[in-house]
C-alpha positions in Angstrom: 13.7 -25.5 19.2 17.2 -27.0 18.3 15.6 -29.8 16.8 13.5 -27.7 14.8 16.3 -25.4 13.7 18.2 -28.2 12.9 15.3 -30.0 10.6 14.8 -26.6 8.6 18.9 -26.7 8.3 19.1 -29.7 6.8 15.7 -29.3 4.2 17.7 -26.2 2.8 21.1 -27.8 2.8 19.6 -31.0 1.0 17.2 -28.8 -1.8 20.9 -26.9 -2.4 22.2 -30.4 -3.1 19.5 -31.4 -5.0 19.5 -27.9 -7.4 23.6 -28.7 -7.7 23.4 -32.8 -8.4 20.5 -32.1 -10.7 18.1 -34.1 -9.1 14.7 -35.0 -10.5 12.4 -32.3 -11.1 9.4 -34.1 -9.5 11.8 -34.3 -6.2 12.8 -31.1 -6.4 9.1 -29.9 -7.0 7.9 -32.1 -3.8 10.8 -30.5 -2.0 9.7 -26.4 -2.5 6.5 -28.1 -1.1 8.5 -28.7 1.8 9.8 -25.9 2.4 6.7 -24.2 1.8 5.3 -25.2 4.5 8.6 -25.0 6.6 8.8 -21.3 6.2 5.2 -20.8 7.1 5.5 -22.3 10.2 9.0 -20.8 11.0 7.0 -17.4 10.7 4.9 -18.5 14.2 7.6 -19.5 15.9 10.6 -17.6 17.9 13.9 -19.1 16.3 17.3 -17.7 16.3 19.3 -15.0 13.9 21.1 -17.5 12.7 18.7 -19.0 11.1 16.2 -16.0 10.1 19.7 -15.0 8.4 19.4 -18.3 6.4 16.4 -18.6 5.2 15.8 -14.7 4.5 19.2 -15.5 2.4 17.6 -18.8 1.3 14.1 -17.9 0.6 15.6 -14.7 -1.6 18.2 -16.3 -3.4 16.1 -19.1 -5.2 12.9 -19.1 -7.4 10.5 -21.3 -6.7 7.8 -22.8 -8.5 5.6 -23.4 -5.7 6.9 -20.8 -3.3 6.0 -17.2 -4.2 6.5 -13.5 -3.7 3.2 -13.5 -0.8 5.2 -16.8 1.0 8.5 -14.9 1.1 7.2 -11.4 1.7 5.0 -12.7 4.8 8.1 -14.9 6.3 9.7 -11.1 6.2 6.6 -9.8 8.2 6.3 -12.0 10.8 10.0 -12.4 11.4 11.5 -9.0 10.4 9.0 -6.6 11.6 7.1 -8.4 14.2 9.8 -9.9 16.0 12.3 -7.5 15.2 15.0 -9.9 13.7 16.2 -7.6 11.4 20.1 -7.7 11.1 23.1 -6.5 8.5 22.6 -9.3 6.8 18.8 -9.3 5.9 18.8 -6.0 5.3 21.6 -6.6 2.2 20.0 -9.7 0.8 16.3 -7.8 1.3 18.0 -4.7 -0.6 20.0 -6.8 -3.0 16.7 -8.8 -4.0 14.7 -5.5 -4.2 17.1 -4.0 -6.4 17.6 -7.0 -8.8 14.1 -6.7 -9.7 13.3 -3.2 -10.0 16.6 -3.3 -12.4 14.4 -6.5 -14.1 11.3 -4.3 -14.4 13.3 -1.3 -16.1 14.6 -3.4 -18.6 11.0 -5.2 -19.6 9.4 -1.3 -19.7 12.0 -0.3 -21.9 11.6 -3.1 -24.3 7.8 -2.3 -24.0 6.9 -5.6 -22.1 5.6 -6.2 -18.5 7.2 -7.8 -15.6 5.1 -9.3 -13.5 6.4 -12.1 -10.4 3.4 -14.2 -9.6 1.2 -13.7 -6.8 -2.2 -15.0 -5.3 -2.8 -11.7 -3.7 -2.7 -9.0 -5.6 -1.7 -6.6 -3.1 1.7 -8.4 -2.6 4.6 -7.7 -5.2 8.3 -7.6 -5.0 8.4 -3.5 -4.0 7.0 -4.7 -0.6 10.4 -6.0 -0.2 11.3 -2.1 0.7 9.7 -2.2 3.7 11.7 -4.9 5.4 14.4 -2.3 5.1 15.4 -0.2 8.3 14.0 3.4 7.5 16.5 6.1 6.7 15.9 7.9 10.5 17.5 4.9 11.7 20.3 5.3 10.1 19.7 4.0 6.8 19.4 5.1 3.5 19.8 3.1 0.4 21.8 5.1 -2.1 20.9 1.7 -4.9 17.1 2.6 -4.5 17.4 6.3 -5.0 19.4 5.8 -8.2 16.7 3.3 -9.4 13.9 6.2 -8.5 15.8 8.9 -10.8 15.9 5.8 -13.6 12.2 5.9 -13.3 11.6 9.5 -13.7 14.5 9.8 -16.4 12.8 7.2 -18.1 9.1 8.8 -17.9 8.2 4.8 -16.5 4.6 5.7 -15.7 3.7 1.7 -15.1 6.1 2.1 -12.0 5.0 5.7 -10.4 3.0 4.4 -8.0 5.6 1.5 -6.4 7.7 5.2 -5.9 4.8 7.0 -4.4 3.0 3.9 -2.0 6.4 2.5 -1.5 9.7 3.4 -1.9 9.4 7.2 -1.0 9.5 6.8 3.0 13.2 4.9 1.7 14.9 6.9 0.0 17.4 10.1 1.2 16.0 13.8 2.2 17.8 14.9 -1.0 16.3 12.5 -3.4 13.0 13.3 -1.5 13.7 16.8 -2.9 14.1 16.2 -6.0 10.9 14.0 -6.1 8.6 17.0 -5.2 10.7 19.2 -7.4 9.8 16.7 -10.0 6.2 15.7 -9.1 5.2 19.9 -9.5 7.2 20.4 -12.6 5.6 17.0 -14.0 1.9 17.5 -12.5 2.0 20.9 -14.3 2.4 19.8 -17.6 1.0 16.3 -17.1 -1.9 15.7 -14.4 -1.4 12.5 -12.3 -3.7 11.7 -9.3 -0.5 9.5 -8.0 1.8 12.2 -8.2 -0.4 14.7 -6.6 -0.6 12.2 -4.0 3.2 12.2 -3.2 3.0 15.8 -2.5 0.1 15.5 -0.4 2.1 12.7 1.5 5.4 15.1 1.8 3.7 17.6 3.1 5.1 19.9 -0.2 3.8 23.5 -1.2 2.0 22.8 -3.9 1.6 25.4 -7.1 -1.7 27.2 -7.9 -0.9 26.0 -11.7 -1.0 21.6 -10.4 -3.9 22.7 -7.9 -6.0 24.1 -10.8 -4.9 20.8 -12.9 -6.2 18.9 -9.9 -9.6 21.1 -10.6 -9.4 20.3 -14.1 -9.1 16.4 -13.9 -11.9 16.0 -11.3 -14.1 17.6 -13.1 -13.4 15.5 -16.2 -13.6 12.6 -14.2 -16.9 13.3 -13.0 -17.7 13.6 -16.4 -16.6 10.3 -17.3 -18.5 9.0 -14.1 -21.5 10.4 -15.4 -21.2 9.0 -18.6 -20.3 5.8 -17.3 -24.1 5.4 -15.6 -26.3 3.1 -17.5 -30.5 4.2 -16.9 -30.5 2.2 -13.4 -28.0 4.2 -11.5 -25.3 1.3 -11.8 -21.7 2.8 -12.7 -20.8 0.2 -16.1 -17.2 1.8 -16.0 -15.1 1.8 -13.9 -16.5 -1.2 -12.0 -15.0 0.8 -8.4 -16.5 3.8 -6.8 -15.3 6.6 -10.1 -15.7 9.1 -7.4 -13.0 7.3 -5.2 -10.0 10.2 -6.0 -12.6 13.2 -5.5 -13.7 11.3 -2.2 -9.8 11.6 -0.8 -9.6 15.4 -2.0 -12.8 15.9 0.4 -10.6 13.8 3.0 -8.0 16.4 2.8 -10.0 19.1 3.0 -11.6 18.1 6.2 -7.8 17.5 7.4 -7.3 20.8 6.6 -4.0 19.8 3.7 -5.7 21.4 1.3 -7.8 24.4 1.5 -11.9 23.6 1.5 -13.2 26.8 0.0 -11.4 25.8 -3.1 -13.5 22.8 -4.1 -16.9 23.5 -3.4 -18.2 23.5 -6.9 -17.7 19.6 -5.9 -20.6 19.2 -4.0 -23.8 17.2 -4.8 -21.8 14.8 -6.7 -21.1 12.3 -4.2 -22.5 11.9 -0.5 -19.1 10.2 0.7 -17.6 13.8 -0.8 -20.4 15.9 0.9 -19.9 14.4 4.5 -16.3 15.2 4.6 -16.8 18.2 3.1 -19.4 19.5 5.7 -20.3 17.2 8.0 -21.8 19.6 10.1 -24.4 20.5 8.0 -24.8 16.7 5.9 -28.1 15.3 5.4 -27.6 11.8 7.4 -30.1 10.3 5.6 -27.6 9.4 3.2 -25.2 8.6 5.8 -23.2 4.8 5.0 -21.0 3.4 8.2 -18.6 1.9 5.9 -17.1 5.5 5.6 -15.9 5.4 9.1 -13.7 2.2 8.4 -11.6 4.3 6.3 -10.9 7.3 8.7 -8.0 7.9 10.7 -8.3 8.4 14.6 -7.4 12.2 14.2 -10.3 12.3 12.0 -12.7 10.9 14.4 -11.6 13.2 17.0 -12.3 16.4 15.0 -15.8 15.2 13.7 -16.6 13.7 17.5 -16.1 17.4 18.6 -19.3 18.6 17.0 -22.0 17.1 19.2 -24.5 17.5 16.9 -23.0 15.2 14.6 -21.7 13.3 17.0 -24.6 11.9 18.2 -26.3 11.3 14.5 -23.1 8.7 14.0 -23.6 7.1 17.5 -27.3 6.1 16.2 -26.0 5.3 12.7 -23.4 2.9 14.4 -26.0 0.9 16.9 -28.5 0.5 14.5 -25.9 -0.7 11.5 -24.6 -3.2 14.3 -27.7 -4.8 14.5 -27.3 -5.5 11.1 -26.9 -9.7 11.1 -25.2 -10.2 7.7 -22.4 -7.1 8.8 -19.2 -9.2 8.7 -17.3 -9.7 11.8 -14.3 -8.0 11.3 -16.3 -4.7 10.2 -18.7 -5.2 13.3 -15.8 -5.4 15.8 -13.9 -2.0 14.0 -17.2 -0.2 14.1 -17.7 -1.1 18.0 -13.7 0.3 18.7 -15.2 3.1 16.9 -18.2 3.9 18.5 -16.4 3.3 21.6 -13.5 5.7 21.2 -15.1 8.3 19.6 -18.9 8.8 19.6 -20.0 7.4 23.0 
């Protein structure tokens, strides 16, 4: 391990040199290629605070060509969160990075361009940065972020709504929280936003009969849409995902009791994925699809397992869907946990 620590020392040390002396670009190219590969194997192995201080410092500090935002965001993962080698000083340089580019995304909205840092997974962007900070019940709040979120808001930046909702929400102080949901009702009133209803949902926040009928309103215009959207063989031409996806996750809350059921009944008969959740106990499970139950949460399962009834009509829908050959492995192994844990 010292030999190791003292190998991925020296690459860093020398690429500094290299940046400063103005070496080739070709050499400084085949270095970040390097120290690609350095930092990916550094994530496997247990090395010391010393030098997950370093590189987190290193890896943060420059921009590389071939090194990006996924390669420095799953170094973080691996060493931060699941080794717990999270000090003082990553948590600045993680905050200090964070902030450098949300203040570099404000700036491109407001001069009506995008910002974009590049990615092979889609999924991975700088805001994941934010969760590599310690959470405020241990102690730490970033007062930096919470002035960036009321930027946001001030400055009506739509585009960067749901990085506040998905991920810097759980970071920011109670009374910013506050003033989020104060927000989010006052804005959802006047201005329906699926995301926004969403934060409430996620808070936990009384919600107003005026943003609950909005949320009535907007389903049913997007079922509307959906319909629309269904060419003469039943395929959905627009949007190329599920369109029923945000009524499917009102269902979900209903059957978790956050929002009230009897409210959205007019729903049914537009979507099966809608009518399980909605009444499960009385579905037809001839429409039943497994791939429902790799979206549930194990409170779920436990309420739906209680009805025997149904309980048993999944149990048959799980066996025979595992005989399926072409049922990818990953999927085959959840549903087994599942049938396991809950509806044996």
């Amino acid at each position: 391990m010292e030999r190791i620590e003292t190998a991925a020392n020296n690459l860093m040390d020398y690429y500094e040199y290299a940046i400063k002396a103005s070496k080739k670009s070709i050499e400084i190219y085949g270095l970040q290629t390097q120290i690609k590969n350095c930092i990916t194997l550094l994530r496997y192995v247990n090395i010391s605070q010393a030098l997950v201080n370093r590189a987190c410092s290193f890896i943060l500090t420059h921009e590389f060509m071939e090194i990006l935002i996924d390669d420095k965001v799953l170094f973080l993962d691996y060493q931060l969160n699941r080794k717990n080698m999270k000090s003082e000083i990553t948590a600045k340089k993680v905050e200090d990075t964070l902030i450098s580019y949300i203040d570099k995304h404000i700036v491109a909205l407001n001069k009506g361009k995008e910002f974009h840092l590049t990615s092979r997974n889609s999924n991975i962007n700088y805001c994941n940065l934010v969760h590599y900070l310690p959470l405020p019940k241990e102690g730490y709040v970033s007062r930096r972020l919470s002035i960036r979120v009321s930027r946001i808001l001030k400055n009506k930046l739509t585009q960067m709504y749901p990085h506040i909702i998905q991920h810097y929400s759980d970071y920011v102080s109670d009374y910013q929280r506050k003033r989020l949901i104060t927000w989010a009702n006052k804005q959802l009133e006047d201005d329906f936003s699926f995301d926004l209803f969403t934060l409430l949902i996620k808070f936990n926040a009384r919600i107003g009969s005026k943003v609950k009928a909005q949320l009535k309103t907007y389903l049913r215009k997007e079922i509307e849409k959906a319909k629309e959207s269904k060419s003469n063989n039943g395929v959905y031409v627009y949007p190329a995902t599920n369109p029923y996806n945000e009524l499917v996750q009102v269902s979900y809350w209903c059957l978790r009791r956050i929002l009230r059921a009897k409210d959205y009944k007019e729903f049914l008969g537009n979507s099966d994925e809608f009518d399980f959740y909605y009444e499960y106990s009385s579905f037809d499970f001839n429409k039943f699809d497994v791939s429902w139950l790799l979206n549930l949460y194990p409170q779920t399962f436990n309420e739906i397992s209680k009805n025997k009834t149904v309980k048993n009509k999944i149990r048959i829908a799980i066996v025979n869907e595992l005989k399926n050959e072409e049922l990818a492995e990953k999927d085959k192994k959840n549903l087994q946990d599942i049938l396991i844990n809950y509806f044996c």
